[in-house]
C-alpha positions, 0 to 999 in steps of 0.5 A, a space after each residue: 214162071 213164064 217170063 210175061 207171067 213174072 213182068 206182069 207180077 213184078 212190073 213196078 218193082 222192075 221199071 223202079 229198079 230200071 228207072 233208077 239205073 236210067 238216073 244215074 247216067 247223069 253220074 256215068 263217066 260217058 256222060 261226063 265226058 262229053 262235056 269234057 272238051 268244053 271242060 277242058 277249054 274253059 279251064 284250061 286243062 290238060 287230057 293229064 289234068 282234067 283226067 287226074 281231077 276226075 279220077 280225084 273226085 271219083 277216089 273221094 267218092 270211093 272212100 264215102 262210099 262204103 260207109 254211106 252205102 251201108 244205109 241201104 242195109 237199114 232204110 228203105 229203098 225208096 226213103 234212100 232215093 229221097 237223099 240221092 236224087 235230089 243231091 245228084 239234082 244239086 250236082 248237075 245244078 253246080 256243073 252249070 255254074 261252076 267257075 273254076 277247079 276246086 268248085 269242079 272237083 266237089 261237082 264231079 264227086 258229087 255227081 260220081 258218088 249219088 249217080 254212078 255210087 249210090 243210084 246203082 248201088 241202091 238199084 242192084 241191091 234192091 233187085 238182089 234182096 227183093 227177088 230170090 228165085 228170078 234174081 237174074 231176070 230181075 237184075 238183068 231187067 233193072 240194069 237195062 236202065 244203064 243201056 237206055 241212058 247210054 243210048 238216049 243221053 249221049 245223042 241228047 247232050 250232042 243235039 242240045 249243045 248247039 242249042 242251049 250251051 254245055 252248062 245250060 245241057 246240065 241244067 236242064 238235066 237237073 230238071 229232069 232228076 227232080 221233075 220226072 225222076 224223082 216222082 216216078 220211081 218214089 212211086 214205084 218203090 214206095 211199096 216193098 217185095 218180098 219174095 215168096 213161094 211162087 217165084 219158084 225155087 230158092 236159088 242157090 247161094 252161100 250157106 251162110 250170110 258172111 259179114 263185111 269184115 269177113 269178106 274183106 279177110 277172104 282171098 277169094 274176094 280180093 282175086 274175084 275183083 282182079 276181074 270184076 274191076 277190068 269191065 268198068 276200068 275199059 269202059 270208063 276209059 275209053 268213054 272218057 278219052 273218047 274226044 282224044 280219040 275220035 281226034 286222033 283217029 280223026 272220026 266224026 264225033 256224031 258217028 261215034 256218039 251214034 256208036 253208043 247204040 250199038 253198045 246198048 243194043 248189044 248191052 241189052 241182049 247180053 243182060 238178058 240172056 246172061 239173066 236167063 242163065 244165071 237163073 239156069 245156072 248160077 252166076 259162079 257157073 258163068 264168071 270165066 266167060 264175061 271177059 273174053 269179049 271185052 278182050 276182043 273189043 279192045 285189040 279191034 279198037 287198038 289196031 283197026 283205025 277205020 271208023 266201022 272199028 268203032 262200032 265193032 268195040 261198042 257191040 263187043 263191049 257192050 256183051 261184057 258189060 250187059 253180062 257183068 252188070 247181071 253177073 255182079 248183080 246176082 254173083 255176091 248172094 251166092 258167094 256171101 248171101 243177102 243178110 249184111 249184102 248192102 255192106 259187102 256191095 258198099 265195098 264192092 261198088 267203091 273199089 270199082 268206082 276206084 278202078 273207074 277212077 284210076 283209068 282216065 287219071 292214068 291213061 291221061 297221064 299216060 298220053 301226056 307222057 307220050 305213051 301211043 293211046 292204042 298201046 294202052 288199049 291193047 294192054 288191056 286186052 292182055 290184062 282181060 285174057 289174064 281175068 279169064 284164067 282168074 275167074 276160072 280160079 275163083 269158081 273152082 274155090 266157091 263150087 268147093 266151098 259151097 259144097 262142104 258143111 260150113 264156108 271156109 273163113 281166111 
């Protein structure tokens, strides 16, 4: 199907899946963490404390997480958006008036578990389940929601603060959510896809629909996520110590928040072409491949102290992460199928919201310790070098199973 031919046809189911992305910027740890300067002044915290607090907050929502995940298996997307938008509206509301840590800590969950959790999660699974034959495209599309937040939010928070003050910022943010959001893409989704025979051919996937406990008892699953976690685990990182840093390296926090434009430009043409070829391919075919930018971008962020280095890491990663988000997005079908894949994605997007958390709790325990920051960033260059190999591993495994009559079961 010609790609204008397939916008045109798919157009609201697409921006719902875009606009849902979009939202849950507000739950991102890039946005967060430009509020974090100011968080960590008022209550006094260290990068070690604000970061153990954060990482916290995002454990608890990823141990909600797998069981309130599974109500996309059963309701409809656009009844589910009606809990998760106006919850993370509420969040944002609290993040304005919150006045000391215990009340930070329930804001920052919240914030973590229906905008990064539950807004994605609702997102990516929609797109799996609603498209079969142009999964890739329609994943590759909705995720472009991600990149726009990345690019128009940071620069909208370092213009506003000056303005109207951090807490104001996240209270008109919340005005946003319920005014614009939440109406807009109800329409768009209150009426559901299902896939036909002129999207074109089945793509190819499991030859049989795993069921959650069978998943978490399968290897494969556990080495595939040695891997799948590293992307979100670097981003979240880095995004989250980015004052820390840019004070270290002594950078113009303005140029480094215009750096993020260059994150989502690239993200976007990396999410579609990686769209393209899992429609071509198979995601399985291209998983070895993600990680070896990302290894890049970070030894340049380690070793370069020039300010242009900025901007080389935001291009690098923003290839990973366009091709990870589209990758992950059509990845599961193919190694689990669709039917119990709301379950299995619960599971999944915890254990990355659990590495996202461990990041900024341990590189900020890290720094209190004295451990040099671009030490800790060119480890995780070593660490993404080590993925490629995983990866390869893992579609070694599923090419072979997904030749034979019957999955193997661990």
């Amino acid at each position: 199907m010609p790609f204008s031919t397939f916008l045109v046809r798919n157009c609201r189911w697409l921006a719902g899946g875009f606009l849902l992305c979009f939202f849950s910027s507000f739950g991102q740890t890039f946005f967060i963490s430009l509020s974090a300067g100011d968080i960590r002044r008022e209550y006094g915290l260290s990068h070690g404390a604000f970061g153990m607090l954060y990482m916290g907050a995002t454990l608890l929502s990823a141990l909600t997480l797998p069981q309130l995940g599974r109500i996309v298996d059963h309701i409809r997307a656009c009844n589910v958006l009606l809990m998760t938008l106006p919850v993370l509206a509420i969040a944002t509301i609290s993040m304005g008036f919150a006045s000391n840590w215990v009340w930070l800590l329930v804001t920052v969950y919240l914030l973590r578990l229906f905008g990064q959790g539950m807004m994605t999660h609702n997102a990516m699974t929609a797109m799996a389940r609603w498209f079969s034959a142009q999964r890739g495209r329609a994943v590759s599309l909705a995720s472009l929601g991600n990149q726009a937040g990345e690019a128009l939010f940071p620069l909208a928070l370092v213009a506003l603060v000056p303005l109207v003050g951090w807490r104001n910022t996240w209270l008109l943010s919340a005005a946003a959510i319920l005014l614009i959001g939440l109406p807009a893409i109800y329409f768009l989704l209150r009426i559901e896809r299902m896939p036909s025979a002129s999207d074109g051919p089945e793509r190819r996937s499991a030859l049989r629909d795993w069921t959650r406990s069978e998943v978490l008892r399968d290897p494969t699953f556990w080495l595939a996520l040695l891997g799948v976690l590293a992307p979100g685990f670097i981003a979240t990182t880095i995004f989250f110590h980015q004052v820390y840093l840019v004070e270290l390296r002594q950078w113009s926090i303005e140029i480094f928040a215009s750096a993020f434009i260059v994150s989502s430009s690239m993200t976007v043409v990396s999410s579609l072409m990686s769209g393209y070829l899992v429609d071509r391919y198979s995601a399985v075919d291209i998983l070895p491949f993600y990680l070896v930018p990302l290894s890049a971008a970070c030894f340049v962020l380690a070793f370069v102290d020039a300010q242009w280095s900025a901007f080389v890491f935001m291009g690098l990663l923003g290839v990973s992460l366009g091709s990870s988000t589209t990758l992950f997005g059509a990845l599961w079908p193919e190694i689990y199928g669709i039917k119990h894949l709301g379950s299995i994605r619960a599971i999944i997007v915890a254990l990355m919201v659990f590495g996202t958390a461990m990041g900024p709790g341990l590189t900020g325990f890290l720094i209190d310790a004295g451990v040099p920051y671009p030490w800790q960033i060119a480890a995780m260059g070593v660490y993404c070098l080590l993925g490629v190999l995983l990866m390869n591993a893992v579609r070694t495994e599923v090419r072979a199973r997904n030749t034979l009559p019957s999955p193997k079961v661990a």
